[in-house]
N, C-alpha and C positions, 0 to 999 in steps of 0.2 A: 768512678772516684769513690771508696770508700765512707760513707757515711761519717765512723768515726772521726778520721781524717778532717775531713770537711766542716764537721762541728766544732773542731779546735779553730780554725780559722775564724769562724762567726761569733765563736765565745770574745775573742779581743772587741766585736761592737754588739755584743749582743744586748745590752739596753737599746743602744739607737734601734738595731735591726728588730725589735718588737713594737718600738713606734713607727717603724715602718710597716709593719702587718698594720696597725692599728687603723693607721691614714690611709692604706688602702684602701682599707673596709669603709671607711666615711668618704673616700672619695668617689666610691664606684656606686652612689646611692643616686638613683634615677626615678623620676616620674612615669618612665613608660616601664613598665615588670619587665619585658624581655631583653629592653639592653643590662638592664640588670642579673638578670638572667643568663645571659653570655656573657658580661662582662665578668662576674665571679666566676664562673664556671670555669673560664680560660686563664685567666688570671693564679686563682686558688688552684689550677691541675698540680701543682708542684713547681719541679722544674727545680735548677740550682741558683737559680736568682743571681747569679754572678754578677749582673751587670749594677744593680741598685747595692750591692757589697762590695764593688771597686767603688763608688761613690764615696759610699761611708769611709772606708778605709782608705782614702786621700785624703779626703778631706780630714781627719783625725792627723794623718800623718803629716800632714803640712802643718799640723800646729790651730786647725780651726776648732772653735769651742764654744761656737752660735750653737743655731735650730733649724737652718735654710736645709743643711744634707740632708734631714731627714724628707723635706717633699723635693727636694732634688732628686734623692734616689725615689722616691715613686714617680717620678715624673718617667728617669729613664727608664723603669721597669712597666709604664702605661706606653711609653714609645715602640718596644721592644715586643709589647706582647700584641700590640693595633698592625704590628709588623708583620707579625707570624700569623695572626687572623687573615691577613691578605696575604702571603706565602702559600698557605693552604687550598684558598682558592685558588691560586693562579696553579700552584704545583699538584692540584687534585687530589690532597693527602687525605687519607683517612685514619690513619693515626699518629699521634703526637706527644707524648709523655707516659704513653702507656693504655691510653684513653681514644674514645672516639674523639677527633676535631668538632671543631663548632660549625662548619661548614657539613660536615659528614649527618651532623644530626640536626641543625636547625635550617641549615641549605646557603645557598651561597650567598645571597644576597642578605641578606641577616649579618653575615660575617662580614661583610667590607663595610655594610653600615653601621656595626656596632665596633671595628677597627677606626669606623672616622669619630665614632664618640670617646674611644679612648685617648685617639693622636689629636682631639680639639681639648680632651682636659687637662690633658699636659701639657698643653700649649696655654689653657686659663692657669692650672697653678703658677705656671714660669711668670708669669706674668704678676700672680700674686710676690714672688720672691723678689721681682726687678731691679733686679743684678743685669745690666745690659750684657757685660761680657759672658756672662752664662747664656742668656735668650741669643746672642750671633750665635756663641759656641752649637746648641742644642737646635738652630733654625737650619744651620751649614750644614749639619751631620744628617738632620732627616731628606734634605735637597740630596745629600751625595748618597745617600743610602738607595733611596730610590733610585737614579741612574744607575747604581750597582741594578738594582734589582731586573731592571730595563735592558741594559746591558748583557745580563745572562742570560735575558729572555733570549736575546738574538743568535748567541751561542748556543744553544740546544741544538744538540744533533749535530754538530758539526766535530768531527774527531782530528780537523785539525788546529784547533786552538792550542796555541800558545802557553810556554810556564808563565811569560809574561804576562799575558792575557788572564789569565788564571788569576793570578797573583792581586792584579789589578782589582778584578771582582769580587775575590774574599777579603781585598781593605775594603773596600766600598759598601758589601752586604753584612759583613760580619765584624770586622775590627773597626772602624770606625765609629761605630755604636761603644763599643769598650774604650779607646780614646778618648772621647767625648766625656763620657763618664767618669773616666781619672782626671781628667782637664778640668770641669766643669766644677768638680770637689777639691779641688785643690784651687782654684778659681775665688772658689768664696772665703780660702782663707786669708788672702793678701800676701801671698809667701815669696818668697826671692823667686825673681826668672827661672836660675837654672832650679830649683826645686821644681816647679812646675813644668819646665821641659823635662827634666828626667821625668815625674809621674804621668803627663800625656805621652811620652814614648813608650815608655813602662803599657802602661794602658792599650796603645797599637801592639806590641807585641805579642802581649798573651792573648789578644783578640785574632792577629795572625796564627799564635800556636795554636788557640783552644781551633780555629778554624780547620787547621793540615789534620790536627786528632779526630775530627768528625770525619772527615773525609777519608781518615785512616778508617776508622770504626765501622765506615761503609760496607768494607770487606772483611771486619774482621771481626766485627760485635756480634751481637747477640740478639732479637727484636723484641725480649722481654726484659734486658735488663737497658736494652737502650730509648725505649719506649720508641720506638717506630720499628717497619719493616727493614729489615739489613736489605741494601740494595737498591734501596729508594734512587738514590740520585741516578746511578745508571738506567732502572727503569724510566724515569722522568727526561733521559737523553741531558744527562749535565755529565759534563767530562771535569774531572777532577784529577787533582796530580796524580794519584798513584796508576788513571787510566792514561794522563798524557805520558808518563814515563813508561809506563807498558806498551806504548803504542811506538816510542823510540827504539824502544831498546828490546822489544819480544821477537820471536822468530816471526817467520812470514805468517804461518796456520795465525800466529796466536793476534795476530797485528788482523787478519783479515778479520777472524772469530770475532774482534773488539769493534770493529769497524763497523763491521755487520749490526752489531747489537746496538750502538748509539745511533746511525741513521736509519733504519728500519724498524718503525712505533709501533710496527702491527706481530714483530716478531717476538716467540718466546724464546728469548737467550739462556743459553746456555751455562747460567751463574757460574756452578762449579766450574767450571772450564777455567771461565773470567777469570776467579780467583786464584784462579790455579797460576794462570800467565800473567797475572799482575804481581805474585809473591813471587814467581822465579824469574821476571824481568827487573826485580829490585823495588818495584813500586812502592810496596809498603815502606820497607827498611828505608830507602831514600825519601820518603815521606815525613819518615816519623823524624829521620834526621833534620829534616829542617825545621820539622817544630822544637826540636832541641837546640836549633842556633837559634829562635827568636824565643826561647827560653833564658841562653846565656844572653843576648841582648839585654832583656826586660831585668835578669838578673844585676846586669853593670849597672844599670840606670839608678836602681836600688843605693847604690854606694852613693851617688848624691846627695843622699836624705841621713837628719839625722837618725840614730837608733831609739826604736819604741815599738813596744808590743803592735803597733798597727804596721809596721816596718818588717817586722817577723813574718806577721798574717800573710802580705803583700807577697814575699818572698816563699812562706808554705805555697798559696795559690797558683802562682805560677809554676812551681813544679809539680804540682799535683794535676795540674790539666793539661799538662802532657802527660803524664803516668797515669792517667783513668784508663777504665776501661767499658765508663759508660758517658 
């Protein structure tokens, strides 16, 4: 996603989103040095912070004009990042936004335990904000997140899962987190039902789309501009659409070649090959097309709401994570 690009979006909250760096930085201040210590580290890597920026940018669009979004969106970007701290352990990563993980350099056990300091102080902030319908909203989303996560554990290795199955597991690990965070923002403004249904849809959508575009990128990025290794998920034995469609619809060689490489952890596959059978069985192209229909989704849902610069943003966003390339 171009930088440029990305910065006209932020510019529509970019006062709130600099008090949002701020409360970061005071919320991640610790008595023991080393949860401090990872929890900046992991936190500050970068990253496109999308998820604490649908926050702000509902919450504005609904018409709210308190101070709660702004530890709302730190809340959901402490959820988010205590997530990916234990993502890494479970999924063995050693790199992540371009960087060593915090697992890779401080070891594993450091990471799940400074993942439970950050998923216990966004569970204290929420509670400082005590908006009940916000704490269900944000208690439900980390319950179903996990079972996503759970879920795909059991799936590893197996090449015959399902689009359904798939589908399933990217609302539950990945869009459901972006829901929540359009809901939750739009939550504290008091705003008409259907506004808040359209921006929690709005919110699952592009959390499905930005989801199919990673898993496009799998096969088709780059590991310096994507900040991890291209390929991760199939070495890690995760099947992803553009491997379930290559597995339907490739020749016999290309269907066995895929088969082989997801249930055999001890093998080195044959990437180029992969790639090869996944972009002439349609994988990519029918991939990228459905993050294009839950593009035009999140797009309709948009017509609900009235018009304002945080309305536009909302609308830049979502077609621009589909058209990244990182």
């Amino acid at each position: 996603m171009p930088l440029s690009m990305f910065t006209l979006i932020f510019d529509a909250v970019k006062d709130d989103f600099d008090a949002v760096d701020q409360l970061i930085s005071q919320s991640l201040s610790s008595e023991i040095p080393l949860v401090e210590e990872i929890s900046s580290y992991i936190v500050k890597a970068g990253g496109k912070r999308l998820r604490p920026l649908l926050v702000l940018l509902a919450a504005r669009a609904s018409g709210y004009s308190g101070a709660d979004h702004i530890k709302l969106a730190v809340i959901i970007e402490f959820l988010h990042t205590a997530m990916l701290l234990h993502d890494d352990v479970v999924d063995n990563s050693g790199l992540r936004r371009g960087r060593a993980t915090a697992n890779a350099t401080w070891g594993n056990a450091a990471s799940v335990l400074v993942g439970d300091f950050l998923h216990s102080r966004a569970f204290e902030m929420m509670v400082e904000i005590g908006n009940l319908e916000v704490m269900g909203l944000l208690s439900k989303a980390t319950n179903g997140i996990a079972e996503g996560e759970v879920q795909q554990l059991t799936y590893l290795r197996n090449p015959d899962i399902s689009e359904a199955m798939y589908f399933d597991v990217i609302y539950r690990k990945t869009a459901l987190l972006f829901e929540v965070a359009a809901h939750s923002g739009v939550a504290l403004s008091g705003a008409d039902t259907h506004v808040k249904i359209a921006l929690q849809t709005y919110g699952k959508e592009l959390g499905m789309a930005f989801q199919l575009m990673d898993d496009v990128l799998d096969y088709e990025g780059k590991t310096g501009e994507l900040g991890k290794n291209v390929g991760d998920d199939l070495a890690e034995g995760k099947v992803t659409l553009p491997l379930i469609i290559a597995l339907a619809s490739g020749s016999r060689d290309q269907q066995a070649l895929i088969r082989s490489a997801i249930t055999d952890a001890e093998a080195e596959p044959d990437f180029e090959a992969i790639i090869e059978a996944v972009r002439l069985s349609g994988g990519i192209d029918r991939t990228i097309g459905q993050a294009q229909q839950h593009r035009d989704l999140a797009l309709d849902q948009l017509n609900m709401i009235d018009g304002s610069p945080f309305k536009t943003a909302l609308s830049q966003l979502i077609c621009l994570s589909v058209d990244r390339q990182t």
